[in-house]
ROSE-4610 file (N, C-alpha, C; in Angstrom, 1 decimal, always signed):
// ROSE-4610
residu = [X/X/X/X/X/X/X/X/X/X/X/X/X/X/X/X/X/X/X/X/X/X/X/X/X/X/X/X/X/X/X/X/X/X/X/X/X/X/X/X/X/X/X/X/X/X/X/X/X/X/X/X/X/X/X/X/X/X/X/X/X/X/X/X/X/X/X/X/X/X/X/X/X/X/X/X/X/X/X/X/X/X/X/X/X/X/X/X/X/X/X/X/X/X/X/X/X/X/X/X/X/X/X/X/X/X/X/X/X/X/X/X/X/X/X/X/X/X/X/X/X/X/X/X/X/X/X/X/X/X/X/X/X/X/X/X/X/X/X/X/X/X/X/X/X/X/X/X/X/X/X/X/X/X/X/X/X/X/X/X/X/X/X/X/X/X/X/X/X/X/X/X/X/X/X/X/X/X/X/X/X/X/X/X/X/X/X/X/X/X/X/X/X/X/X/X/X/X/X/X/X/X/X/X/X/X/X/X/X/X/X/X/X/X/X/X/X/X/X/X/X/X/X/X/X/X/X/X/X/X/X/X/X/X/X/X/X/X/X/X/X/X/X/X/X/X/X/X/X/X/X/X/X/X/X/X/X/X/X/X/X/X/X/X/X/X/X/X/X/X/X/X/X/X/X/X/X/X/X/X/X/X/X/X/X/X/X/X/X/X/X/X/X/X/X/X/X/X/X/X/X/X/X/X/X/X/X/X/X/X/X/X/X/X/X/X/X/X/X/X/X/X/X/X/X/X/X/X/X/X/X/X/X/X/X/X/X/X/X/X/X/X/X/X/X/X/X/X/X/X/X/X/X/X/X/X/X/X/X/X/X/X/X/X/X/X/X/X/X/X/X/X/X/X/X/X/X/X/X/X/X/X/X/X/X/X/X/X/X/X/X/X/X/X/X/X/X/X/X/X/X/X/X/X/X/X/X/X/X/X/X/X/X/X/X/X/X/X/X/X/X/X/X/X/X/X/X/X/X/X/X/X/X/X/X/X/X/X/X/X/X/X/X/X/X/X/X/X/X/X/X/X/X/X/X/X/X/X/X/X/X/X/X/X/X/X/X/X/X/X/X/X/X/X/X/X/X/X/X/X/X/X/X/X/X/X/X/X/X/X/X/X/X/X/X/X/X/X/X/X/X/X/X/X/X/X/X/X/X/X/X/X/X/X/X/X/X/X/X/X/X/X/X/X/X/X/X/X/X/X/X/X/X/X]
num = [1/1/1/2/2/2/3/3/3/4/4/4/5/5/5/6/6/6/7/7/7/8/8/8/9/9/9/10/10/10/11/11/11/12/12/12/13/13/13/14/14/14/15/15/15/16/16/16/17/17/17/18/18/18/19/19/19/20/20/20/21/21/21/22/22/22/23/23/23/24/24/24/25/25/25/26/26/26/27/27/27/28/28/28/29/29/29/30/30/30/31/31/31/32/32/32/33/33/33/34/34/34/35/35/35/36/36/36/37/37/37/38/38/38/39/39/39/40/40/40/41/41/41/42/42/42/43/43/43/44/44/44/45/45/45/46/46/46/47/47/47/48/48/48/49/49/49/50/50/50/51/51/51/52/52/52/53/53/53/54/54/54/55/55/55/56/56/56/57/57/57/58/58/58/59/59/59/60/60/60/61/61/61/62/62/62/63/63/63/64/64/64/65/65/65/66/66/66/67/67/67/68/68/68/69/69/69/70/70/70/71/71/71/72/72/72/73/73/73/74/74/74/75/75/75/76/76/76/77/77/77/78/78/78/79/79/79/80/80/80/81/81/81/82/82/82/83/83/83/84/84/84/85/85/85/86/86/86/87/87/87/88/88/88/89/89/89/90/90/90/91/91/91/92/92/92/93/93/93/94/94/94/95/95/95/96/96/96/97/97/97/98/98/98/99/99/99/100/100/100/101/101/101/102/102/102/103/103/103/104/104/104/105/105/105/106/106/106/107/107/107/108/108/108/109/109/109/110/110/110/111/111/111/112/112/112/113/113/113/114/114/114/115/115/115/116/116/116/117/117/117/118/118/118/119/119/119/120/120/120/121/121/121/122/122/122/123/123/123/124/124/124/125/125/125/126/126/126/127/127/127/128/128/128/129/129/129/130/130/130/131/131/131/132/132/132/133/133/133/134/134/134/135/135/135/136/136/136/137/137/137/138/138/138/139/139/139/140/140/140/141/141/141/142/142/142/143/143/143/144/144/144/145/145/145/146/146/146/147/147/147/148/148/148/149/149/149/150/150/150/151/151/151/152/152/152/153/153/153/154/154/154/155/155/155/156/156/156/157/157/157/158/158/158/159/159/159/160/160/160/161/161/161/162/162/162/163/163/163/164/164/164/165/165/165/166/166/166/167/167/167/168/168/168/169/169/169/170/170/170/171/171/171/172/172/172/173/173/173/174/174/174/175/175/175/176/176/176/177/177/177/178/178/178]
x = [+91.1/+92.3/+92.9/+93.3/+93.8/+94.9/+95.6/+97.0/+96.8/+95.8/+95.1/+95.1/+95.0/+95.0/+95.9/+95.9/+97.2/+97.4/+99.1/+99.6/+99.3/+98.3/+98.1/+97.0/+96.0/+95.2/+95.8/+96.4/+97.2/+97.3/+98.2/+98.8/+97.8/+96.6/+95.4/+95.9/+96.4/+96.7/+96.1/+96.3/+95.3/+96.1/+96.0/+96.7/+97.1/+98.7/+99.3/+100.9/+101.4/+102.9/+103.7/+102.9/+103.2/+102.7/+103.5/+103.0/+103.0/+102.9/+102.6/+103.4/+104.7/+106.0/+105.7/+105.1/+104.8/+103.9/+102.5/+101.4/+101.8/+102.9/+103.5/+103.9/+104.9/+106.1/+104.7/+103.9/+103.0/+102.2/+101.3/+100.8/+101.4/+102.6/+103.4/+104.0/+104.3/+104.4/+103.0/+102.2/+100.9/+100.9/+101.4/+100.8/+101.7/+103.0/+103.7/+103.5/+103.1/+102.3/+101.6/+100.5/+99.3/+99.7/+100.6/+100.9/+102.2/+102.8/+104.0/+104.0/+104.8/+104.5/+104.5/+105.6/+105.8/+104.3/+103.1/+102.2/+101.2/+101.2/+100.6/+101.4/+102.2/+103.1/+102.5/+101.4/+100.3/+99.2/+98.9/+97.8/+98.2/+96.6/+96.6/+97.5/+97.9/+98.8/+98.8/+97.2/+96.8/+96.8/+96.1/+97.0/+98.0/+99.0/+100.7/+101.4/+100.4/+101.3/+100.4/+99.3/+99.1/+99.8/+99.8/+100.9/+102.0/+102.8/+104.1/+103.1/+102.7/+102.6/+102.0/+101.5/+101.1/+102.3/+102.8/+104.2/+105.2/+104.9/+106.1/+105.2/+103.9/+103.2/+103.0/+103.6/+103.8/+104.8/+105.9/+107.2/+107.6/+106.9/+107.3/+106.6/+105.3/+104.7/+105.2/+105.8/+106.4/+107.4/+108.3/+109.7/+109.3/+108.3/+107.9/+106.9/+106.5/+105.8/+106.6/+108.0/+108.9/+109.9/+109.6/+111.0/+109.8/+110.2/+109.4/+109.7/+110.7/+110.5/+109.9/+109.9/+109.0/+107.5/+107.1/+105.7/+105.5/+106.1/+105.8/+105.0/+105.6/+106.1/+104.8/+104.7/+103.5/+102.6/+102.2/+100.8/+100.6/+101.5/+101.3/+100.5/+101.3/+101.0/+99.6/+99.0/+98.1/+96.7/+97.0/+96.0/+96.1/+96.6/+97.2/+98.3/+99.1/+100.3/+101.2/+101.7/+103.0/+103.8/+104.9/+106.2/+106.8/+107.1/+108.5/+109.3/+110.4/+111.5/+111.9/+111.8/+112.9/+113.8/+113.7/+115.1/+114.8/+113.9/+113.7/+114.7/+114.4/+115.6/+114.3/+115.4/+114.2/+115.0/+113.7/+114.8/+114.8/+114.7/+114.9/+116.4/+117.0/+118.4/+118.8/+118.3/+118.7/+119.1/+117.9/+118.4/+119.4/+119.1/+120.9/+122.0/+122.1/+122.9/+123.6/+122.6/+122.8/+123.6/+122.8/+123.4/+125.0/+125.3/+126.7/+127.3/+127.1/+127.8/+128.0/+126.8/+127.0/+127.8/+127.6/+128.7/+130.2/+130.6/+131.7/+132.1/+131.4/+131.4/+131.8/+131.4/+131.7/+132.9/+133.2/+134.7/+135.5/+135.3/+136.0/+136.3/+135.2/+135.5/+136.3/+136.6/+137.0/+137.5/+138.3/+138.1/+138.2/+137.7/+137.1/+136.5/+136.1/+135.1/+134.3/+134.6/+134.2/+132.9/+133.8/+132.8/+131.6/+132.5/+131.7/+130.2/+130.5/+129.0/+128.2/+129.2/+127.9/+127.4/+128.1/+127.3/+126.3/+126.3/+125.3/+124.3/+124.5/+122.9/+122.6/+123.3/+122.7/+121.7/+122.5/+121.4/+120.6/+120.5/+119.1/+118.0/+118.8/+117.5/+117.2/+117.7/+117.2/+116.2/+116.1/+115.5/+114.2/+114.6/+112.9/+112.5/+113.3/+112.5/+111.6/+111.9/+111.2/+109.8/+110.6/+109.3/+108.4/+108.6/+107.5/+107.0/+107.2/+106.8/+106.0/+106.3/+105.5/+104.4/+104.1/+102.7/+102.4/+102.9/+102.3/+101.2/+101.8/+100.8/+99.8/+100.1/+99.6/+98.0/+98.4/+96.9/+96.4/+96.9/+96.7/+95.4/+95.5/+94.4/+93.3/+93.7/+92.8/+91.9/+93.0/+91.7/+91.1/+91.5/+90.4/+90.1/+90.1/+89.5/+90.0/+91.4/+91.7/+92.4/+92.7/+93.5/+95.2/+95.3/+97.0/+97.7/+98.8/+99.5/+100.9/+100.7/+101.6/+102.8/+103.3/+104.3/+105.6/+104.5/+105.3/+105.8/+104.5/+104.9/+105.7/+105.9/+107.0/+108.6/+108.7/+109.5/+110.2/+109.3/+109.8/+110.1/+109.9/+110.2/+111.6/+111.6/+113.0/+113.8/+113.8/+114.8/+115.1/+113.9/+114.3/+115.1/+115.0/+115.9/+117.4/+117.5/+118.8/+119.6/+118.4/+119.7/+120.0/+119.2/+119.2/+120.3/+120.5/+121.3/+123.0/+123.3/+124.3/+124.6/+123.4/+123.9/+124.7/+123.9/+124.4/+125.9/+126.1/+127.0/+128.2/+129.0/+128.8/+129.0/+128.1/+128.3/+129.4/+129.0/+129.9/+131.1/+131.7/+133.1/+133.4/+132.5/+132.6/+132.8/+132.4/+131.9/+133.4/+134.4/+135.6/+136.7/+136.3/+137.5/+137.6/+136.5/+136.8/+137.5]
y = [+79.3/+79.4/+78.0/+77.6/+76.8/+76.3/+75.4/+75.1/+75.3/+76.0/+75.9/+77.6/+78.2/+79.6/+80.4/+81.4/+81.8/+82.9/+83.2/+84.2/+85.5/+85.8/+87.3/+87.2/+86.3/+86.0/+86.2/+84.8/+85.0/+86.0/+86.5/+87.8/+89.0/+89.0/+90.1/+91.1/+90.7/+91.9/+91.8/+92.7/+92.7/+92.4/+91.0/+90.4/+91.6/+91.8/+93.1/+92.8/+93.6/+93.6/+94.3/+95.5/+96.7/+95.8/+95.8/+94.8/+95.8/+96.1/+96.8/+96.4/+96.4/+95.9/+95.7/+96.6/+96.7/+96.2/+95.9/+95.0/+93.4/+93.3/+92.2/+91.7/+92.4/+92.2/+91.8/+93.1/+92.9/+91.5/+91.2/+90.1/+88.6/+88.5/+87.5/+87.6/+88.1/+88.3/+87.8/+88.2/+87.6/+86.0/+85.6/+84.8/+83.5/+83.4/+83.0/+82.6/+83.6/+83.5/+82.6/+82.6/+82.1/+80.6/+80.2/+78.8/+78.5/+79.2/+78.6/+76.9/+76.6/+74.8/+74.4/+75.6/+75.3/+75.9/+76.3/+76.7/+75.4/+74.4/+73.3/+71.9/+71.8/+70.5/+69.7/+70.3/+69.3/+69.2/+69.7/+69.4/+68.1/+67.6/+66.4/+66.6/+65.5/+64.8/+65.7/+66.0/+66.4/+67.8/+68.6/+70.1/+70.4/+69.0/+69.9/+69.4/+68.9/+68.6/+70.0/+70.2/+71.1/+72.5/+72.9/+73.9/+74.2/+73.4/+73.1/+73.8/+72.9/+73.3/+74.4/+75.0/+76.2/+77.5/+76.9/+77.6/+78.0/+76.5/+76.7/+77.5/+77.0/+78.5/+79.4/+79.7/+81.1/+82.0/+80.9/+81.3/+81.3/+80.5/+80.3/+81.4/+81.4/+83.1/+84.1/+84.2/+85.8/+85.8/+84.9/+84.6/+85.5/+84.5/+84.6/+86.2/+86.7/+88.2/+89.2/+88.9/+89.6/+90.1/+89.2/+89.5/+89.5/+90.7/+90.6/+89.7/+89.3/+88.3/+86.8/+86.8/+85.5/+86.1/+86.8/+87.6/+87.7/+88.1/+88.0/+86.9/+85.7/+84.7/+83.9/+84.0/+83.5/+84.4/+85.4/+86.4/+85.6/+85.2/+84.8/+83.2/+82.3/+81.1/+81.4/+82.1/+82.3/+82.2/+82.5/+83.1/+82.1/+80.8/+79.8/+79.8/+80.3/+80.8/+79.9/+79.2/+78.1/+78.9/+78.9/+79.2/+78.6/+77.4/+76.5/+76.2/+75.8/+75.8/+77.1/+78.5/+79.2/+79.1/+78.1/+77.9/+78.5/+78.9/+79.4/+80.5/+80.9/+81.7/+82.8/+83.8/+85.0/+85.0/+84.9/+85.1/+86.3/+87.0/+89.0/+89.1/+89.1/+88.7/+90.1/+91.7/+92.4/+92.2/+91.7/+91.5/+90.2/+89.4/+88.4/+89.5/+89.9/+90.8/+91.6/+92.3/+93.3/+91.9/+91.2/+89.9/+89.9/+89.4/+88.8/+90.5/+91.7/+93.3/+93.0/+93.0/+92.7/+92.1/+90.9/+90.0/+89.8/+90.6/+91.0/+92.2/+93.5/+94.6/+94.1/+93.2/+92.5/+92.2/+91.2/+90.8/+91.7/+92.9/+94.0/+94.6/+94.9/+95.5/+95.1/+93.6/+93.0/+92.9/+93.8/+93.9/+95.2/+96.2/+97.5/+97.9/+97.7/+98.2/+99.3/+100.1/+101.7/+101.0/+100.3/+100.6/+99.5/+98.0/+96.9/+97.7/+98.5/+99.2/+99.6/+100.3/+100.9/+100.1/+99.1/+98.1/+97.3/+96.8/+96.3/+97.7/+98.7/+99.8/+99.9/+99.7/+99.7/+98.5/+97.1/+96.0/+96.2/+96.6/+96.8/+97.5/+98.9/+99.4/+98.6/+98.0/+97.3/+96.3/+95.6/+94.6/+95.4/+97.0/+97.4/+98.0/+98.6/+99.2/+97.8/+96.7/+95.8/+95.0/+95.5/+95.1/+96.7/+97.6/+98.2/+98.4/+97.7/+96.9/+96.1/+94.9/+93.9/+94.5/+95.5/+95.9/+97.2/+97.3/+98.1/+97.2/+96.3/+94.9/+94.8/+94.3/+94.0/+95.1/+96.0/+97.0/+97.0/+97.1/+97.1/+96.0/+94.8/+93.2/+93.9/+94.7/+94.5/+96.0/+97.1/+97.9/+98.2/+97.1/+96.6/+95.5/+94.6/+93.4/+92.5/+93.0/+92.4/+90.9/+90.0/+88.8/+88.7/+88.1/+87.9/+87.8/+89.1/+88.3/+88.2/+86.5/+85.8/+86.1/+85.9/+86.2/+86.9/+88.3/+89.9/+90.0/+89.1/+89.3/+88.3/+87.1/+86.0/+86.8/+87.5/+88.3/+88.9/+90.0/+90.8/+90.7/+89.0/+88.1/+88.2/+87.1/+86.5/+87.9/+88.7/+90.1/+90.8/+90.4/+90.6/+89.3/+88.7/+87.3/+87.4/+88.1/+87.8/+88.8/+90.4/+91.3/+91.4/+90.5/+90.1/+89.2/+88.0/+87.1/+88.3/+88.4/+89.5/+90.5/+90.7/+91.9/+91.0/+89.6/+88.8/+88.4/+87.9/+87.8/+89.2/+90.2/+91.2/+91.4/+91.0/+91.4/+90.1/+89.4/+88.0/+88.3/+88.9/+89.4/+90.0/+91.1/+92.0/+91.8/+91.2/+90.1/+89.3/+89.0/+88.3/+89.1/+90.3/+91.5/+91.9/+91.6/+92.6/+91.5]
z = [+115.5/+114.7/+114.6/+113.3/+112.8/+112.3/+112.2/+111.6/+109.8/+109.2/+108.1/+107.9/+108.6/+108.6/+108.0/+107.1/+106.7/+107.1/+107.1/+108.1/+108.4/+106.9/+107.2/+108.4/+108.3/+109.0/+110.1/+110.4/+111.7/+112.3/+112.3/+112.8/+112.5/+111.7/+111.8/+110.9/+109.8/+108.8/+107.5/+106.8/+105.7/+104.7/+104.0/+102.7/+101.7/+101.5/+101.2/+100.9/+100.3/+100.2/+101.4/+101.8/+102.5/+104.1/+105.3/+106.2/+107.2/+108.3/+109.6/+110.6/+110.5/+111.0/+112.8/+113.8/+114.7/+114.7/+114.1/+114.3/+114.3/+113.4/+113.0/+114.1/+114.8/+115.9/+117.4/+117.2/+118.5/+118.6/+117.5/+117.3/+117.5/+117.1/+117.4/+118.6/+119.7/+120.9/+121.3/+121.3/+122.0/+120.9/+120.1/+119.4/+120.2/+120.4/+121.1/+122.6/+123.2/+124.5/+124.6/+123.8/+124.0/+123.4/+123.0/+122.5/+122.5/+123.1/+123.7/+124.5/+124.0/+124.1/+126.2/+126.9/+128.1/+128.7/+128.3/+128.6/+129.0/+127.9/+127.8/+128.5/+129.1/+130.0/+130.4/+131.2/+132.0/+131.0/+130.0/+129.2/+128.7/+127.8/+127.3/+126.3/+125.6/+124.1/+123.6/+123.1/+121.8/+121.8/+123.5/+123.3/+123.5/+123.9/+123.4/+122.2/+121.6/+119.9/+119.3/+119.6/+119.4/+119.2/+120.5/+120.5/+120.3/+120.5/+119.3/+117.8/+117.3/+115.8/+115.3/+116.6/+116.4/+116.2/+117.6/+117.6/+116.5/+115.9/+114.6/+113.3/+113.5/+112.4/+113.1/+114.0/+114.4/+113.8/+114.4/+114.0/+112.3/+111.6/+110.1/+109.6/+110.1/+109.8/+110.3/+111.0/+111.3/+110.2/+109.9/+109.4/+107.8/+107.0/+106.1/+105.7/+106.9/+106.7/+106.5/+107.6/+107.7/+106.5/+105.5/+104.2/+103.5/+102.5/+101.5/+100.2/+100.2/+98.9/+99.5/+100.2/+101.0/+100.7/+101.2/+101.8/+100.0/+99.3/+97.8/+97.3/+97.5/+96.7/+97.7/+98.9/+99.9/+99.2/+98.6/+98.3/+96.8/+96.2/+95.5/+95.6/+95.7/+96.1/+97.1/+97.8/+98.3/+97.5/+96.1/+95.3/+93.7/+94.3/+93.3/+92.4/+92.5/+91.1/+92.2/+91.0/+90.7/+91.0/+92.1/+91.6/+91.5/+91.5/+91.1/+92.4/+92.1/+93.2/+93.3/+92.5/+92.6/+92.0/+91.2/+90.2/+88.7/+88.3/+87.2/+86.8/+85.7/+84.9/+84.3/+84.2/+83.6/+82.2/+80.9/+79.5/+79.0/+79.9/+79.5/+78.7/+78.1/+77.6/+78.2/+78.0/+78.9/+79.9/+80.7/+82.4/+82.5/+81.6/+82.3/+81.5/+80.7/+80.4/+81.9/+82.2/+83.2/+85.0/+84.6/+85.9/+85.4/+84.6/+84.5/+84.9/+84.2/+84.3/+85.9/+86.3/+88.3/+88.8/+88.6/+89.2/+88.5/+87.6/+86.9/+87.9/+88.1/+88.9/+90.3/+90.9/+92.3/+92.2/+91.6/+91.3/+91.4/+90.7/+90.3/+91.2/+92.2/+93.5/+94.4/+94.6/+95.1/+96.6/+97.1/+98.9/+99.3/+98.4/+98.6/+99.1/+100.7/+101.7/+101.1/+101.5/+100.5/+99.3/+98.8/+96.9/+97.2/+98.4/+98.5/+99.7/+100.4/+100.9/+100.2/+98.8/+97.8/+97.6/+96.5/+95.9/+96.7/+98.1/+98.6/+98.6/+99.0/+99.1/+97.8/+96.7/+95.4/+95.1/+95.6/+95.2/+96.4/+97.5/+98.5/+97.5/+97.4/+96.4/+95.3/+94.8/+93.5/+93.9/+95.4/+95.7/+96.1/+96.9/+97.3/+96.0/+94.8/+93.4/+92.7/+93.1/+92.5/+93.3/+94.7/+95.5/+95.1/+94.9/+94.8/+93.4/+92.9/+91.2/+91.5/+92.6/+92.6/+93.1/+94.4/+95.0/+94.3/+93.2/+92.8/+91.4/+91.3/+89.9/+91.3/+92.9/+93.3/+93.4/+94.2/+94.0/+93.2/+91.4/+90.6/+90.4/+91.3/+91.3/+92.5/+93.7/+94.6/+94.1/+93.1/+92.7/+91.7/+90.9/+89.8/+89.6/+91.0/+90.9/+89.6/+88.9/+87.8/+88.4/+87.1/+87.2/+87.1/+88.2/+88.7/+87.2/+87.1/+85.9/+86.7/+86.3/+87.4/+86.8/+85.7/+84.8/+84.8/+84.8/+85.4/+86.7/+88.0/+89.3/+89.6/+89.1/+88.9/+88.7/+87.5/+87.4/+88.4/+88.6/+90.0/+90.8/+91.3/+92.4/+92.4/+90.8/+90.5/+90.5/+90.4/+90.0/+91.8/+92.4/+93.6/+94.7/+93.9/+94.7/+94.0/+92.8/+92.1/+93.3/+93.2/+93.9/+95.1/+95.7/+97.6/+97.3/+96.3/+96.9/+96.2/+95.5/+95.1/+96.3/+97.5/+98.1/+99.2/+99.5/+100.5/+99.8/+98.8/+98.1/+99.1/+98.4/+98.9/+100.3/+101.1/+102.5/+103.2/+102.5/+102.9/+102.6/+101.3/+101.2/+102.5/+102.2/+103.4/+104.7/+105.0/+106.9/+106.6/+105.5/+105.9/+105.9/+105.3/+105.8/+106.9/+108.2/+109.3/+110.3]
């Protein structure tokens, strides 16, 4: 194993949207263990710079497996697709349409506990209806061996980053009312 390895590897799972939350959690407990930097003290230089940097791809790879819009955008980039900084814009004029109704709607709610819970379980589901858009393009590649349309799954990224950051949005209201 190498600092070259990528995380599904790592952690022994099979490159996917859908991740094995307990194989995940278990694997990284042994993964940690076994390269935990106070393990190596008395070792040479080179196995405790070692372990450190294993450490931190341990830990960046759990981080990263663990959220699916990460684990997205990592399956992606895995398989060559550009994403950018994440600053891109989607030009669906419906869906910025439907952005500004939201963040007008938030406003509106304004320190409504009650309405501000809905609206965050509304943008959660909107973040998992889109993640199961993306693995659903995704199977779509591993069971017909067809070609990434980065495009569409680009999209579904950005639509699941719009309604994650809107729910965080949202909870943050919320987190200063109590």
């Amino acid at each position: 194993m190498d600092l070259t390895t990528n995380y599904f590897d790592l952690f022994e799972l099979p490159i996917g949207y859908t991740v094995d939350s307990a194989q995940l959690a278990s694997n990284y407990r042994k993964l940690q263990k076994e390269f935990h930097p106070d393990r190596f003290v008395t070792s040479a230089e080179q196995e405790r710079v070692y372990s450190m940097q294993m450490a931190s791809r341990v830990n960046e790879g759990s981080r990263v497996l663990r959220n699916p819009i990460e684990r997205a955008r990592y399956m992606l980039e895995l398989n060559g697709v550009d994403l950018g900084t994440g600053g891109e814009t989607i030009r669906d004029t419906e869906f910025l349409m439907e952005q500004m109704e939201l963040r007008e709607e938030l406003d509106e709610i304004g320190e409504d506990e009650e309405r501000l819970d809905i609206f965050i379980e509304q943008m959660e589901q909107r973040v998992a209806e889109h993640g199961r858009g993306f693995e659903q393009q995704w199977q779509n590649l591993v069971d017909n061996n067809a070609t990434i349309n980065s495009e569409n799954m680009k999209q579904e990224i950005q639509r699941m980053q719009f309604f994650s950051r809107l729910s965080h949005q949202a909870e943050t209201v919320l987190d200063d009312l109590i």
